[in-house]
Structure formats: C-alpha cells, structure tokens
SETOR-561306 format. One record per residue (C-alpha): residue number from 0; residue in three letters; x, y negated, z negated. Coordinates in Angstrom, 1 decimal. Layout:
[pt NUM, ala, [X, Y, Z]]
...
//
This chain:
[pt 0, unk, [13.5, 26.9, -16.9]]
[pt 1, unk, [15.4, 26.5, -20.2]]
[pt 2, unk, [13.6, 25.5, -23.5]]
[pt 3, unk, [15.0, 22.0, -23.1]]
[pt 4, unk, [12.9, 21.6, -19.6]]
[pt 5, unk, [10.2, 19.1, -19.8]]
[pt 6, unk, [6.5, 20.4, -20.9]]
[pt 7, unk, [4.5, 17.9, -19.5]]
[pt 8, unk, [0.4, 17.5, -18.6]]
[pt 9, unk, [-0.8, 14.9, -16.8]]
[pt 10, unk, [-4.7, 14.2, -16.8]]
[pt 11, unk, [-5.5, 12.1, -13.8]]
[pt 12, unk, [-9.0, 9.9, -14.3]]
[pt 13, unk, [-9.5, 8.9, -10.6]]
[pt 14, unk, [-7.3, 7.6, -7.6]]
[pt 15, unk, [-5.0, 10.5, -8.3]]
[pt 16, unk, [-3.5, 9.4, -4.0]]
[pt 17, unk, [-3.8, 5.6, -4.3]]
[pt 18, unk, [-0.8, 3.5, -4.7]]
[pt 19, unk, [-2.2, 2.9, -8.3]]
[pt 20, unk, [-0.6, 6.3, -9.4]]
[pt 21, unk, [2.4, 7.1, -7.1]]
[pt 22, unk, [4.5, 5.0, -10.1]]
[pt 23, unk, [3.5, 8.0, -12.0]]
[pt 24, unk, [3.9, 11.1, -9.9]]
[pt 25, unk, [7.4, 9.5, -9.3]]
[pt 26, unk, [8.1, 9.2, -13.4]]
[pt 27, unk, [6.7, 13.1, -13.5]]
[pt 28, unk, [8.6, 14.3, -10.3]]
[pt 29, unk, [11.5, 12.7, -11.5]]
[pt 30, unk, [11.4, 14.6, -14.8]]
[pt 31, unk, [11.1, 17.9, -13.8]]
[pt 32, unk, [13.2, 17.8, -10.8]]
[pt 33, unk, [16.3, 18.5, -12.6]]
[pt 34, unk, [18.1, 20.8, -11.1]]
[pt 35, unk, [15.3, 20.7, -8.1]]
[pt 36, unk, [11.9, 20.2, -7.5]]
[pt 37, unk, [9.1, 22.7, -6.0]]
[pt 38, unk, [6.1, 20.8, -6.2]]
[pt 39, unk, [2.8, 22.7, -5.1]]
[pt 40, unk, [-0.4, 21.7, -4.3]]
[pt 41, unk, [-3.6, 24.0, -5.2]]
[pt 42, unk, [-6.1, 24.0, -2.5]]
[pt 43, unk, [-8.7, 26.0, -4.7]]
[pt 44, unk, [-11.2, 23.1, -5.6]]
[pt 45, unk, [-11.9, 21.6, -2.7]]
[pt 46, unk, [-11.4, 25.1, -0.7]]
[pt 47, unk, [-15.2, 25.5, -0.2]]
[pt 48, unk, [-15.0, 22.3, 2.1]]
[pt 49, unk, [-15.1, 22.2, 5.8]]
[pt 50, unk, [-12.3, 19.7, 5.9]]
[pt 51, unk, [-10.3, 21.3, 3.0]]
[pt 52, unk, [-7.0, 21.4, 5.5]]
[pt 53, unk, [-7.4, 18.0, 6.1]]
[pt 54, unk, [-7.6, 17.2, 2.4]]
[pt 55, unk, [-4.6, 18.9, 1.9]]
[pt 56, unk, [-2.6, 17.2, 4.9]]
[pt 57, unk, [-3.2, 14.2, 3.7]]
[pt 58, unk, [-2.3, 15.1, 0.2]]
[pt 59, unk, [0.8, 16.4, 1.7]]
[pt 60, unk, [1.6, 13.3, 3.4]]
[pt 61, unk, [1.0, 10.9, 0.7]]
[pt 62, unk, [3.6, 12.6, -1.6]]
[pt 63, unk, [5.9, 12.6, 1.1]]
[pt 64, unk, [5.1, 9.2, 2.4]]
[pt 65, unk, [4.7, 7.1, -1.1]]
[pt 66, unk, [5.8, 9.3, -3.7]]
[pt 67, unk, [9.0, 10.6, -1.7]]
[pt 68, unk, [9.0, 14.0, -2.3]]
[pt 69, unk, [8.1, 17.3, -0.6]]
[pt 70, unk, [4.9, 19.4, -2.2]]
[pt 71, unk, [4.3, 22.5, -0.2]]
[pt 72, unk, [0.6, 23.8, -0.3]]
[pt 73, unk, [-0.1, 27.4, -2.1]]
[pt 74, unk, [-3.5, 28.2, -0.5]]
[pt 75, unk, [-6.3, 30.7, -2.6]]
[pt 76, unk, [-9.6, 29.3, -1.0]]
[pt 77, unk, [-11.4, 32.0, -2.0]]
[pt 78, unk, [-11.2, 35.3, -4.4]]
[pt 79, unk, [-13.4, 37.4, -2.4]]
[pt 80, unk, [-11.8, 36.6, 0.8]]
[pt 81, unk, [-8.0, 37.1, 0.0]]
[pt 82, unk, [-6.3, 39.8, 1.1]]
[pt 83, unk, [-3.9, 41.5, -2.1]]
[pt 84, unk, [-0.6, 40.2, -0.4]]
[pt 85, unk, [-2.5, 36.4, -0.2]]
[pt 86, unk, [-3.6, 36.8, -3.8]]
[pt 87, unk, [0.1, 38.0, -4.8]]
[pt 88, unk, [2.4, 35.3, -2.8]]
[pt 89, unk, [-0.6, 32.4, -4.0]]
[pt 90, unk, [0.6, 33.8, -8.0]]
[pt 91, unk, [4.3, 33.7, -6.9]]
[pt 92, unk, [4.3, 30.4, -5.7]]
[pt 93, unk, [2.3, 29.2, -8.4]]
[pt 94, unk, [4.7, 30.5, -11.1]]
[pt 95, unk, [7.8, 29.6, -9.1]]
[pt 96, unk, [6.8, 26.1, -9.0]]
[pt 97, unk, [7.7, 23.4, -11.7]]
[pt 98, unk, [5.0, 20.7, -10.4]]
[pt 99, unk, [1.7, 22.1, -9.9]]
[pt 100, unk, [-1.3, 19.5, -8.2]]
[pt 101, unk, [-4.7, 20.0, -8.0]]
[pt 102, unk, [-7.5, 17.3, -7.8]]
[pt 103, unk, [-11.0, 16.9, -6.0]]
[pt 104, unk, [-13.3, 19.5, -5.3]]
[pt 105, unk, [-16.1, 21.4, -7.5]]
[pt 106, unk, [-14.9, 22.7, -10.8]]
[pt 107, unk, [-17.2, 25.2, -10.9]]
[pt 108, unk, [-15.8, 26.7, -8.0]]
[pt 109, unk, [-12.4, 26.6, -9.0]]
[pt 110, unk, [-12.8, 28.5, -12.0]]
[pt 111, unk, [-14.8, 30.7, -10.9]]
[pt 112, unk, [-12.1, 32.1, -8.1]]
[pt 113, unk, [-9.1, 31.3, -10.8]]
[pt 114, unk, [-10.9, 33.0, -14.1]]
[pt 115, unk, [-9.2, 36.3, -14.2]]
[pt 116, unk, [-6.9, 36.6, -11.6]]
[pt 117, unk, [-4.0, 35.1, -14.3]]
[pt 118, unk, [-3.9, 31.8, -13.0]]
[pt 119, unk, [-4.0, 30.4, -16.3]]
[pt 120, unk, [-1.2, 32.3, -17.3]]
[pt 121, unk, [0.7, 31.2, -14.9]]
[pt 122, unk, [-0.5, 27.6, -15.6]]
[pt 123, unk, [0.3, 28.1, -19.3]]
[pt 124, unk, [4.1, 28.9, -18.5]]
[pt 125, unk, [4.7, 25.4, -17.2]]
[pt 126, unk, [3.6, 24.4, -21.0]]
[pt 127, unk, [5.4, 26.7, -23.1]]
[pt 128, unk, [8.5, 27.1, -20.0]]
[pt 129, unk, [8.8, 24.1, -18.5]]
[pt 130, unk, [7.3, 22.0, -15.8]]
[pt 131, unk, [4.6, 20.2, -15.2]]
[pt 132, unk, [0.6, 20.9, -14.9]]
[pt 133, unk, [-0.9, 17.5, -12.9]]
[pt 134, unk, [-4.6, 17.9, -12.5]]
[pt 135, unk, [-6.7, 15.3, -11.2]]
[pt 136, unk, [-10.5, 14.1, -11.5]]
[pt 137, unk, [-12.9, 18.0, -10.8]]
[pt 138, unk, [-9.4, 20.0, -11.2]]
[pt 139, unk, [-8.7, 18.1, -14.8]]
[pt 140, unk, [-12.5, 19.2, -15.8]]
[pt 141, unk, [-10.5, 22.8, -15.7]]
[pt 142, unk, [-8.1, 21.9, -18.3]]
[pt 143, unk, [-10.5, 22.3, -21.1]]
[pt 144, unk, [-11.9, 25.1, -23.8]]
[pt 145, unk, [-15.5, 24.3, -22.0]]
[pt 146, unk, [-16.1, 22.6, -18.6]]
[pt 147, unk, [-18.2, 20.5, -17.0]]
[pt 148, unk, [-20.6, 21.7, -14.3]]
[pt 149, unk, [-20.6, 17.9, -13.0]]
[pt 150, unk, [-22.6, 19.0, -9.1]]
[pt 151, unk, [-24.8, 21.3, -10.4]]
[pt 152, unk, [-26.0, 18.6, -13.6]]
[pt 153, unk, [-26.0, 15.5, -11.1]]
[pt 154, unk, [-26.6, 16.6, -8.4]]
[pt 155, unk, [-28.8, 19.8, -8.1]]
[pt 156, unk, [-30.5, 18.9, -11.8]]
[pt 157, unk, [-29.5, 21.3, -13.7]]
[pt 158, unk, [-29.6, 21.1, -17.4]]
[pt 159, unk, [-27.1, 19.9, -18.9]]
[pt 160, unk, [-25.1, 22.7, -20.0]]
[pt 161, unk, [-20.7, 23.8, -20.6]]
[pt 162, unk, [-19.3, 26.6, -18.8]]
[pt 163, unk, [-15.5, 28.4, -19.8]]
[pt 164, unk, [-12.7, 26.1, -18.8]]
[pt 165, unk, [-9.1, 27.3, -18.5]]
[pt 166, unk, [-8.7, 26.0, -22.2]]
[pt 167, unk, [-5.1, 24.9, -21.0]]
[pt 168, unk, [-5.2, 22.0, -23.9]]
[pt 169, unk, [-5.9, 24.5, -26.1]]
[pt 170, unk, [-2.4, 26.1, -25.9]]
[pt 171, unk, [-1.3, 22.9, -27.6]]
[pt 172, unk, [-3.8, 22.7, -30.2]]
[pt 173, unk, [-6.2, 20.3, -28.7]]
[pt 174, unk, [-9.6, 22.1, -28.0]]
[pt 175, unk, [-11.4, 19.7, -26.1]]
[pt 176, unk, [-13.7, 19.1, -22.9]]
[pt 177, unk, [-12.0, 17.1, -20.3]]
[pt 178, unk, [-14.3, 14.1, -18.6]]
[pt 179, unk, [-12.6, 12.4, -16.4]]
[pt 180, unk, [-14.2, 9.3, -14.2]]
[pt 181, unk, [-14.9, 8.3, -18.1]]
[pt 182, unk, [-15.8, 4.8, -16.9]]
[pt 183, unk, [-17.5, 4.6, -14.1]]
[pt 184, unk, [-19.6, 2.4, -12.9]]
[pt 185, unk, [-21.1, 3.8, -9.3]]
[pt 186, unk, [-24.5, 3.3, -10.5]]
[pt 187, unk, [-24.9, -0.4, -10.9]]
[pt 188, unk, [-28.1, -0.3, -12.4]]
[pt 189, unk, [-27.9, 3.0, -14.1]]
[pt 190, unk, [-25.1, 4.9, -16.0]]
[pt 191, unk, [-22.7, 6.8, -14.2]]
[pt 192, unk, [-20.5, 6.4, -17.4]]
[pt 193, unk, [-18.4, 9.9, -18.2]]
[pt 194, unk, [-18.0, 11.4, -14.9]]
[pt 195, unk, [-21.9, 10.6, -13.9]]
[pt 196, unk, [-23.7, 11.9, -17.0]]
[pt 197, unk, [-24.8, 8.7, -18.8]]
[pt 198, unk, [-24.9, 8.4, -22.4]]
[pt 199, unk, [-28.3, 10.0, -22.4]]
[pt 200, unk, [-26.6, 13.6, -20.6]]
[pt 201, unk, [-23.7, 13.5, -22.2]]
[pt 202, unk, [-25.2, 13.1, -26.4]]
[pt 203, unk, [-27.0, 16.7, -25.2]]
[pt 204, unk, [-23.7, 17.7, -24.2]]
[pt 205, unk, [-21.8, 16.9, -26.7]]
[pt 206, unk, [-24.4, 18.5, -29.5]]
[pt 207, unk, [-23.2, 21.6, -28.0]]
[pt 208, unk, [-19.9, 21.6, -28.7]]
[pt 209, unk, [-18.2, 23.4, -31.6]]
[pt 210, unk, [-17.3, 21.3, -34.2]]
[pt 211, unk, [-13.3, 21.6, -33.6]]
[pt 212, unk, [-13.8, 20.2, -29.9]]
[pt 213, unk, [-13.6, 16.8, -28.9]]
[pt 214, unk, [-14.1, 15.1, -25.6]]
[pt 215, unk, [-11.5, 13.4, -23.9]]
[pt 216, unk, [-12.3, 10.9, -21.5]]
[pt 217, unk, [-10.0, 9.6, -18.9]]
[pt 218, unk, [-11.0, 6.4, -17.1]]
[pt 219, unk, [-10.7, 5.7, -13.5]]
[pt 220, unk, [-6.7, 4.8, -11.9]]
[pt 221, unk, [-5.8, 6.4, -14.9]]
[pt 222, unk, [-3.2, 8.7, -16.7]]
[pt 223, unk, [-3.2, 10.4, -19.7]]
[pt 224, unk, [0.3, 11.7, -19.4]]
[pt 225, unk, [1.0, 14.6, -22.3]]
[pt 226, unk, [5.0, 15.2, -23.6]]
[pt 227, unk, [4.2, 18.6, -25.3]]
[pt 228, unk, [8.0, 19.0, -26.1]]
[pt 229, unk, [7.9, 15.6, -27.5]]
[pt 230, unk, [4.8, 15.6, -28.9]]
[pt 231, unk, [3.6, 12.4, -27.8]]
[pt 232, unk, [0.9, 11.3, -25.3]]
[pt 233, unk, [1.3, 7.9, -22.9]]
[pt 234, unk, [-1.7, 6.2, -20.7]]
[pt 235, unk, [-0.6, 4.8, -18.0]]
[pt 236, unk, [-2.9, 2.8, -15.4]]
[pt 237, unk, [-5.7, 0.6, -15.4]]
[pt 238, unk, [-7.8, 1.6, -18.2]]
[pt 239, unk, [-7.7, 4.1, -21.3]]
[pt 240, unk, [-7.7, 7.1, -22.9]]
[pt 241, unk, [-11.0, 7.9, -25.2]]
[pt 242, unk, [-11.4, 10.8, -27.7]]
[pt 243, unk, [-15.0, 11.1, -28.7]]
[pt 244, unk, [-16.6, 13.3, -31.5]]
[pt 245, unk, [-20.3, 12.6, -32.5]]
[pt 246, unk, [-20.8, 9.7, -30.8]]
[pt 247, unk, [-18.4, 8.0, -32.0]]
[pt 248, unk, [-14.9, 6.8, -30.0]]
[pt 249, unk, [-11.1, 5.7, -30.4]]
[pt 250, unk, [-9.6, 4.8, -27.1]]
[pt 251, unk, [-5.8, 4.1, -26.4]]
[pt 252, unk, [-4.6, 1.8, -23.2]]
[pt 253, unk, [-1.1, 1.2, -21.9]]
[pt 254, unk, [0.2, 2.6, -25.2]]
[pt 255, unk, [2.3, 6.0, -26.5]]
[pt 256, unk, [0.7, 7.5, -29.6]]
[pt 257, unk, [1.3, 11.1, -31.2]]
[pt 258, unk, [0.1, 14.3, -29.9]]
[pt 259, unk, [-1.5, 14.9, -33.1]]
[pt 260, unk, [-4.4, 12.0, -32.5]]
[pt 261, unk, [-5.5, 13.5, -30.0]]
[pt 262, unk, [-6.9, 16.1, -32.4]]
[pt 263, unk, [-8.7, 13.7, -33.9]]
[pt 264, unk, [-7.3, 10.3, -35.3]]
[pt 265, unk, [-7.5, 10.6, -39.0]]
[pt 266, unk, [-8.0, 6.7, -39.9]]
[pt 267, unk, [-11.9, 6.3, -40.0]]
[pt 268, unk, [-11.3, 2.9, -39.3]]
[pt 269, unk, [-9.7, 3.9, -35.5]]
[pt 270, unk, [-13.3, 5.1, -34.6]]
[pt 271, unk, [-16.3, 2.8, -32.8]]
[pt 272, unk, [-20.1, 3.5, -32.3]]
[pt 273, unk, [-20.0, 4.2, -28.4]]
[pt 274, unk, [-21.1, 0.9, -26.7]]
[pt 275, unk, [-24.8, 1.0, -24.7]]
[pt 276, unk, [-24.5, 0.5, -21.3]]
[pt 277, unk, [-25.2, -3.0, -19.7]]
[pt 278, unk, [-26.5, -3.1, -16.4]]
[pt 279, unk, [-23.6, -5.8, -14.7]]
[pt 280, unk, [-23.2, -3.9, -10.8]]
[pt 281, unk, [-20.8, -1.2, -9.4]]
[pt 282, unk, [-17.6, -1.4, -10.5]]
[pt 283, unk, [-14.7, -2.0, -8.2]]
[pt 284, unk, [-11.9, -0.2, -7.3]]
[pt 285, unk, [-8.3, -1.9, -7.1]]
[pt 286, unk, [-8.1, -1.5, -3.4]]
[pt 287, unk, [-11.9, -3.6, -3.0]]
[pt 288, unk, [-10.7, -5.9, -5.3]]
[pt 289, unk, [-7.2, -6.4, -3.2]]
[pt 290, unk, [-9.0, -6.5, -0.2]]
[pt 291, unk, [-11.4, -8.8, -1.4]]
[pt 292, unk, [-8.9, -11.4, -2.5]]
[pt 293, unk, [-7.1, -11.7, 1.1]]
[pt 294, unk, [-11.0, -11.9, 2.4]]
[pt 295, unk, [-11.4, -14.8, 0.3]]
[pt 296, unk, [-8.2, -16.8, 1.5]]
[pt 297, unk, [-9.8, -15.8, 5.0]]
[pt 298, unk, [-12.7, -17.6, 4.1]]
[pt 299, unk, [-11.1, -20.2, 3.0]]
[pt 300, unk, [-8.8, -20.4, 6.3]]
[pt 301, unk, [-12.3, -20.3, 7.9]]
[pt 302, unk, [-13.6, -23.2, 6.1]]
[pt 303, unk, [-10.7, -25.5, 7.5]]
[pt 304, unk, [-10.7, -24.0, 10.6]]
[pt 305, unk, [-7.3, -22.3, 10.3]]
[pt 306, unk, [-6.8, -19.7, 12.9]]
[pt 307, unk, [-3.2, -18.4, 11.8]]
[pt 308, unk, [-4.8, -18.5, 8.1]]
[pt 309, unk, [-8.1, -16.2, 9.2]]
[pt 310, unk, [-5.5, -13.8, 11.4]]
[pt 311, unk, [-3.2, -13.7, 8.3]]
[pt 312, unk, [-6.0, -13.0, 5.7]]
[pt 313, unk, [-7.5, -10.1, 8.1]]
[pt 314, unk, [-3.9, -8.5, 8.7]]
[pt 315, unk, [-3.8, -8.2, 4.6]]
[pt 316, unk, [-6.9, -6.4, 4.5]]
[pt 317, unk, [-6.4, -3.7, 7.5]]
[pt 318, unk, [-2.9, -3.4, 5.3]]
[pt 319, unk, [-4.4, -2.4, 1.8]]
[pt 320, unk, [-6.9, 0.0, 3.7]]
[pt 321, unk, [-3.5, 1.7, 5.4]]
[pt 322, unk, [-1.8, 1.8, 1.8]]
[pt 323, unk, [-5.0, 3.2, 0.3]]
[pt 324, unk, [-5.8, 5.7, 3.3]]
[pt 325, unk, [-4.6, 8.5, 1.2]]
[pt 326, unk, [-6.8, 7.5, -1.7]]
[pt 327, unk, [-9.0, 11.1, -1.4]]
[pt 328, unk, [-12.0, 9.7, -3.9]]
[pt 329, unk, [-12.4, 6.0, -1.9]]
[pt 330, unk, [-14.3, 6.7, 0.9]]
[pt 331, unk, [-17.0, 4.6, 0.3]]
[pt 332, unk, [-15.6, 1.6, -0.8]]
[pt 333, unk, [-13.1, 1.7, 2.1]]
[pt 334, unk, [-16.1, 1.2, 4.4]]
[pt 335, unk, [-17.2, -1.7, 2.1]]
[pt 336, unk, [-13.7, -3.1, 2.4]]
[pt 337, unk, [-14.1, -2.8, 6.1]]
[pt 338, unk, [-17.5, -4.4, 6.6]]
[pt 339, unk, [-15.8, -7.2, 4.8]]
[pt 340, unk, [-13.3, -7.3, 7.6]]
[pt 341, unk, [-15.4, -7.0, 9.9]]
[pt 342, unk, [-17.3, -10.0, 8.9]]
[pt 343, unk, [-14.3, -12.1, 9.1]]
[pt 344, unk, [-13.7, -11.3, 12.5]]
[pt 345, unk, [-16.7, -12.1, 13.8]]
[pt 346, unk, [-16.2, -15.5, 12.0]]
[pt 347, unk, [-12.8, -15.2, 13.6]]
[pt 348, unk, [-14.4, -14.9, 17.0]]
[pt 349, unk, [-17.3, -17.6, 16.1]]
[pt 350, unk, [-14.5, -20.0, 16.1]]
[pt 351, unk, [-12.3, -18.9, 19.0]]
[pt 352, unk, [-15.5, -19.3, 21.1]]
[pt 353, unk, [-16.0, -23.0, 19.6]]
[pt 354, unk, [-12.5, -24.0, 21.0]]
[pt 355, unk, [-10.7, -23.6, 17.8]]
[pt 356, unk, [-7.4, -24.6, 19.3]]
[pt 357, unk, [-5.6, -24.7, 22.2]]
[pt 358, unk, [-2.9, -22.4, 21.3]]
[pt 359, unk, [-5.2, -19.6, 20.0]]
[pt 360, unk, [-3.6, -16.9, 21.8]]
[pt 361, unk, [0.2, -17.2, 19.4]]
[pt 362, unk, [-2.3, -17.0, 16.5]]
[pt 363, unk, [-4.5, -13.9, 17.6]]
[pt 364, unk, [-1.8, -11.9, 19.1]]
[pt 365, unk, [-0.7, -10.0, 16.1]]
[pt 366, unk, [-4.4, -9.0, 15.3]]
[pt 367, unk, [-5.1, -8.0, 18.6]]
[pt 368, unk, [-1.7, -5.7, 19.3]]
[pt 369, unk, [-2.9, -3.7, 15.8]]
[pt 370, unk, [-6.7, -3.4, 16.5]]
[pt 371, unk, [-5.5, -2.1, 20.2]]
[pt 372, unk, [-3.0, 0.2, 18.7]]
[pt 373, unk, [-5.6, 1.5, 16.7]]
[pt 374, unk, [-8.0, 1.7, 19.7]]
[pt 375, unk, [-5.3, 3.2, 21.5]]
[pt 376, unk, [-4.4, 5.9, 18.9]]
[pt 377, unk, [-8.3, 6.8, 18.8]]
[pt 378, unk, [-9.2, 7.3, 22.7]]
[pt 379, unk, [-5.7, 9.8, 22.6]]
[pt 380, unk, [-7.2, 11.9, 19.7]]
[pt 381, unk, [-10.8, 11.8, 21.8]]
[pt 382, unk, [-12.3, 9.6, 18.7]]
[pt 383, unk, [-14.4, 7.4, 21.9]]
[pt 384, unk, [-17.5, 6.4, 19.6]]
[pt 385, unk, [-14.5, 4.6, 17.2]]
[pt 386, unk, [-12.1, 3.5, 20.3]]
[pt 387, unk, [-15.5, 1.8, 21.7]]
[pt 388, unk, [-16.5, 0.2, 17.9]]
[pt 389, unk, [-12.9, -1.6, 18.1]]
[pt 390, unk, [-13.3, -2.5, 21.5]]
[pt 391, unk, [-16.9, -3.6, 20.1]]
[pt 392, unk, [-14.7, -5.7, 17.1]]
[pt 393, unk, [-12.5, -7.5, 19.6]]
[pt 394, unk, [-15.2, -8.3, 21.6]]
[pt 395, unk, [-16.4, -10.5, 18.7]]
[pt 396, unk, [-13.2, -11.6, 18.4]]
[pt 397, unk, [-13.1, -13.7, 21.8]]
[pt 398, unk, [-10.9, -11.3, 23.6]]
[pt 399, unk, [-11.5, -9.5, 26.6]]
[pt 400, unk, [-10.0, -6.0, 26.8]]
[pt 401, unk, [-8.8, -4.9, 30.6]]
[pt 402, unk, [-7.7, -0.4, 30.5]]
[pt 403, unk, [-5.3, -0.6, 33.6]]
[pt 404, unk, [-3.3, 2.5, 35.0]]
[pt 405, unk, [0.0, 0.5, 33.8]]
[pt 406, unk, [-1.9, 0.1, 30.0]]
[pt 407, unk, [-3.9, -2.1, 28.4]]
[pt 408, unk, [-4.1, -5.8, 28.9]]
[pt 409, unk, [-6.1, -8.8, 27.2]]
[pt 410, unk, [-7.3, -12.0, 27.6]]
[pt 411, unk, [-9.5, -14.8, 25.4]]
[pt 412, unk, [-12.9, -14.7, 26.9]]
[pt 413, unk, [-13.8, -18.1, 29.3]]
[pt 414, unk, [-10.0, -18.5, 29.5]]
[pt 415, unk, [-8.9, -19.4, 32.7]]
//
C-alpha cells in the first residue's frame, strides 16, 4: 500500500458483531478498500475454545450479512501445534491483508502464541503501510505496552498484576494499557467497572504502571477509532473514550479530538476525580433495552386485550434477537430478552384461552408460521430438546401442533 493509504486503529469496547457497530466496520471497510479489500479475521483468542469454529462462522457471516463484505479467516489456534507451512501461510495472510479482526477470547492466550512469532510486525505494517488493525474487547487488551490478565484476576484470583502486550499504540507514541468493557455494569451490586476489576483492582493496577503510560478505557458499543495519518482520534457509539493517569480521568463521547490527547490532555482543567461506584443494577445492553420497549407495547396490547397488538409486539422482539444473533459477547442477556418473550406468550395464550376473539386465528397466524419455522429448522439439525421447548411455547399459546407425513399443521386448542 502507498504512503497515502489509510493508517487506521480501531479499539472496539464491546458489541464489536451487534448492529450497534456494523455503521463502523462499514466507515473502516470502506476506507481501506481502495483499490480492494482483504479483510481477515484472527482466530487466535478465542482458539482455545471448543466452539472456536463456530465463533468464527458466525463472525464470518455477520460481516457478510450486515456489514456486506467478505473476511476470510487466517487460522493460528495454537503455536505448539502448527505445523511450519501453517505458521508461514497464517504470516502471509496476515501481512497481505489490509483489514485485520480479532475480538473475544483470553488475551493471555493470544499473546502468548503471537509473542515472537512476528505477528506484531506484521500488525505494525498496517500502521506505518497502510490498512487497518480492528481489535475488539480481550483482542484490544493486546494493543497495549502492558496487558491485562482479565480471567486469571477475575476469575481464577490472581493478584492483580500486567503482563507484555503487543505495545501496538506504542508505535504511535501512545504507551498505554488498553481496558476495554470500561463501563460495565454486570455486577449490579458490585463493580464490574473497567473490564471487571472495580475501582479497588484497578488503583493496584494502575500503581504499577510507569509513569509515561496511561490507561485507556473504552466503554461498551463503543469505538475509539484512531487516523494515525491524520492524527486524529473519533468515538463513535454509545458511550466514550477515557484516558486515566493517577486516578484521575478525561473522557471524550461522539467527538473528534487530536491524537496528541491521547497522550495525555495537557489542560488540567480536562481532568475529573474518578466517580465512586453507585450500586443502581446491571446495566443493559441496546438489544435488552429494544426488546424491552416492543415488550412493553405488548403489555400494553395485553392490557386492552389486543390480540394483533400482543402478536405484533412479540414479532418485534424475536426480530431484534435475529438482528443481534451475531452479537458474540450477548449471550446472556439474549436469554433475558427471551424469558421476556416468553412471558408475553404465555399472556398471549392466557387470553386466547379466555375467548379473546373470534377471529383469533388471522391474528396468531404470523406468530405461529415463525415459531414453527423455527421448530422446524431445529428438529432438521437434531436440536429435539429446543424443537420440543417451542412446541412447549405454542402450547401456551393456545395452539395445537399436528407433525403429519404431508408437514405440519395447527389448530387453536377447544376449537371446533
């Protein structure tokens, strides 16, 4: 690529796969895809996983599906277990590629099978060549001079403690350790600020940083998108950008600022005592809180007995889970979403028993002919316990499902 090519990072917070970032894969694809794109995706984080192909399919499909482009997976699971030729075509396609992806997964696994086997020379290139380095949520704990061991810390109890990152912000003059998940709020009653630490964690932390590196925090469904060539930095998404030294913070939201701030905004003024944590419950993601919007017109269809309202309403909701399915990081609050659902049906059904109306069958049709094409889709691909649990669903629904050798019919329970 010529000096003019773009030189772009992009630190992803969270929701790296939701529809709250394909805006912003499509503004980076779009800029470094002159005269083509080769977008790759690096299995390497998550490649310790038993479903790591299926993490990759999916990532896959959702940048062909919603971001409308092609990425094309460069595989190095493991150091130990390449073969030379696997370790030499991973390094090819790595430095022949102009978009490079990685998100979820275990950072400390990552570097430990990318350290020394000049990944991050071939990383580097896209910063001082051309292209574009976009690294999501365990991947984007990589990016910095230090890194965070997040599992080992949270999750084994560990003391807190940095480890060598790929010191990829470093190339640019910006020594720092990458926290992504900056605001989260998992925890409810306790803090899961700054990617699970807590303020408490993360003051012990931060004493052990030199004195040149800063943290940079990047919230949840967020983007800290950074122009080397231009020198400039935009954050894009739902919440901000924080640079933190000593305690003390400057955060940046929906805004464009100068590189140069990131190394440390010199107006004394910019900075703010970090704010204590207040217990208020788990935060929400954007697809909960879309889903929990159409639940609420479904209860309010419910309330005046509007059966074409409550069929709308659920129809919305089994929609955002479909537009969120690629969402890698939402598991959890996907089965919230559809517990919600679930709910509503059975309120759905409540009423169809009670003799709602008479022409009940228009109104539930369209809920019915997804829930059995989903039913339908399961039994093919030997998923019984789930074909049974929607079979379960429409039974609460009032309807009566009849497997015939011509297909599948249905009919309203007590209906003659």
């Amino acid at each position: 690529m010529g000096s003019d090519s773009p030189r772009l990072i992009a630190i992803f917070g969270s929701g790296e796969t939701s529809p709250a970032m394909t805006a912003v894969h499509q503004e980076l694809v779009a800029r470094v895809s002159d005269p083509r794109l080769d977008a790759v995706l690096l299995d390497t984080p998550f490649g310790f996983q038993e479903n790591a192909d299926e993490i990759a399919s999916r990532t896959i499909a959702y940048f062909r599906q919603h971001v409308g482009c092609e990425i094309n997976l460069a595989s190095f699971k493991h150091s130990g277990r390449a073969t030379a030729l696997e370790l030499r075509w991973f390094l090819a396609r790595l430095a022949a590629a102009n978009y490079v992806f990685a998100g979820p997964g275990s950072p400390t696994y990552a570097l430990r099978h990318w350290q020394g086997r000049a990944v991050r020379g071939a990383l580097a290139e896209k910063i001082t060549g051309g292209g574009c380095v976009s690294f999501s949520s365990a991947a984007a704990i990589t990016l910095g001079s230090v890194a965070l061991p997040v599992y080992e810390i949270y999750k084994v109890g560990d003391d807190p403690a940095w480890i060598p990152g790929l010191d990829l912000l470093g190339e640019i003059g910006v020594p720092c350790a990458v926290i992504p998940h900056y605001n989260n709020r998992e925890g409810g009653t306790h803090d899961t600020r700054y990617c699970y630490m807590g303020e408490s964690r993360l003051r012990v932390l931060e004493s052990m940083l030199p004195d040149d590196v800063v943290i940079l925090g990047v919230d949840e469904y967020t983007a800290c998108i950074i122009d080397v060539a231009g020198q400039s930095v935009a954050v894009r998404g739902r919440g901000g950008v924080t640079i933190r030294r000593g305690g003390a913070e400057r955060v940046w939201q929906r805004t464009s600022f100068p590189l140069s701030e990131l190394k440390g905004p010199r107006d004394a003024a910019a900075w703010m005592a970090t704010r204590p944590f207040e217990p208020d419950g788990a935060g929400i993601s954007p697809m909960l809180e879309e889903v929990r919007v159409r639940g609420a017109r479904g209860a309010d269809a419910l309330g005046r007995r509007d059966i074409g309202g409550i069929v709308a309403a659920i129809l919305d909701m089994e929609s955002v889970l479909h537009d969120w399915a690629a969402d890698l990081a939402g598991t959890d609050e996907r089965d919230l979403a559809r517990a919600e659902m679930r709910q509503l049906i059975v309120h759905l059904g409540g009423l169809v028993r009670a003799g709602g109306r008479d022409d009940v069958r228009e109104y539930l049709a369209p809920l019915v002919d997804v829930l059995l094409s989903l039913r339908g889709n399961a039994r093919r691909e030997q998923r019984f316990s789930d074909a049974d649990r929607l079979r379960a669903i429409l039974a609460q629904c009032g309807v009566e499902v009849q497997d015939t050798p011509t297909g599948t019919a249905w009919s309203l329970a007590g209906a003659d």
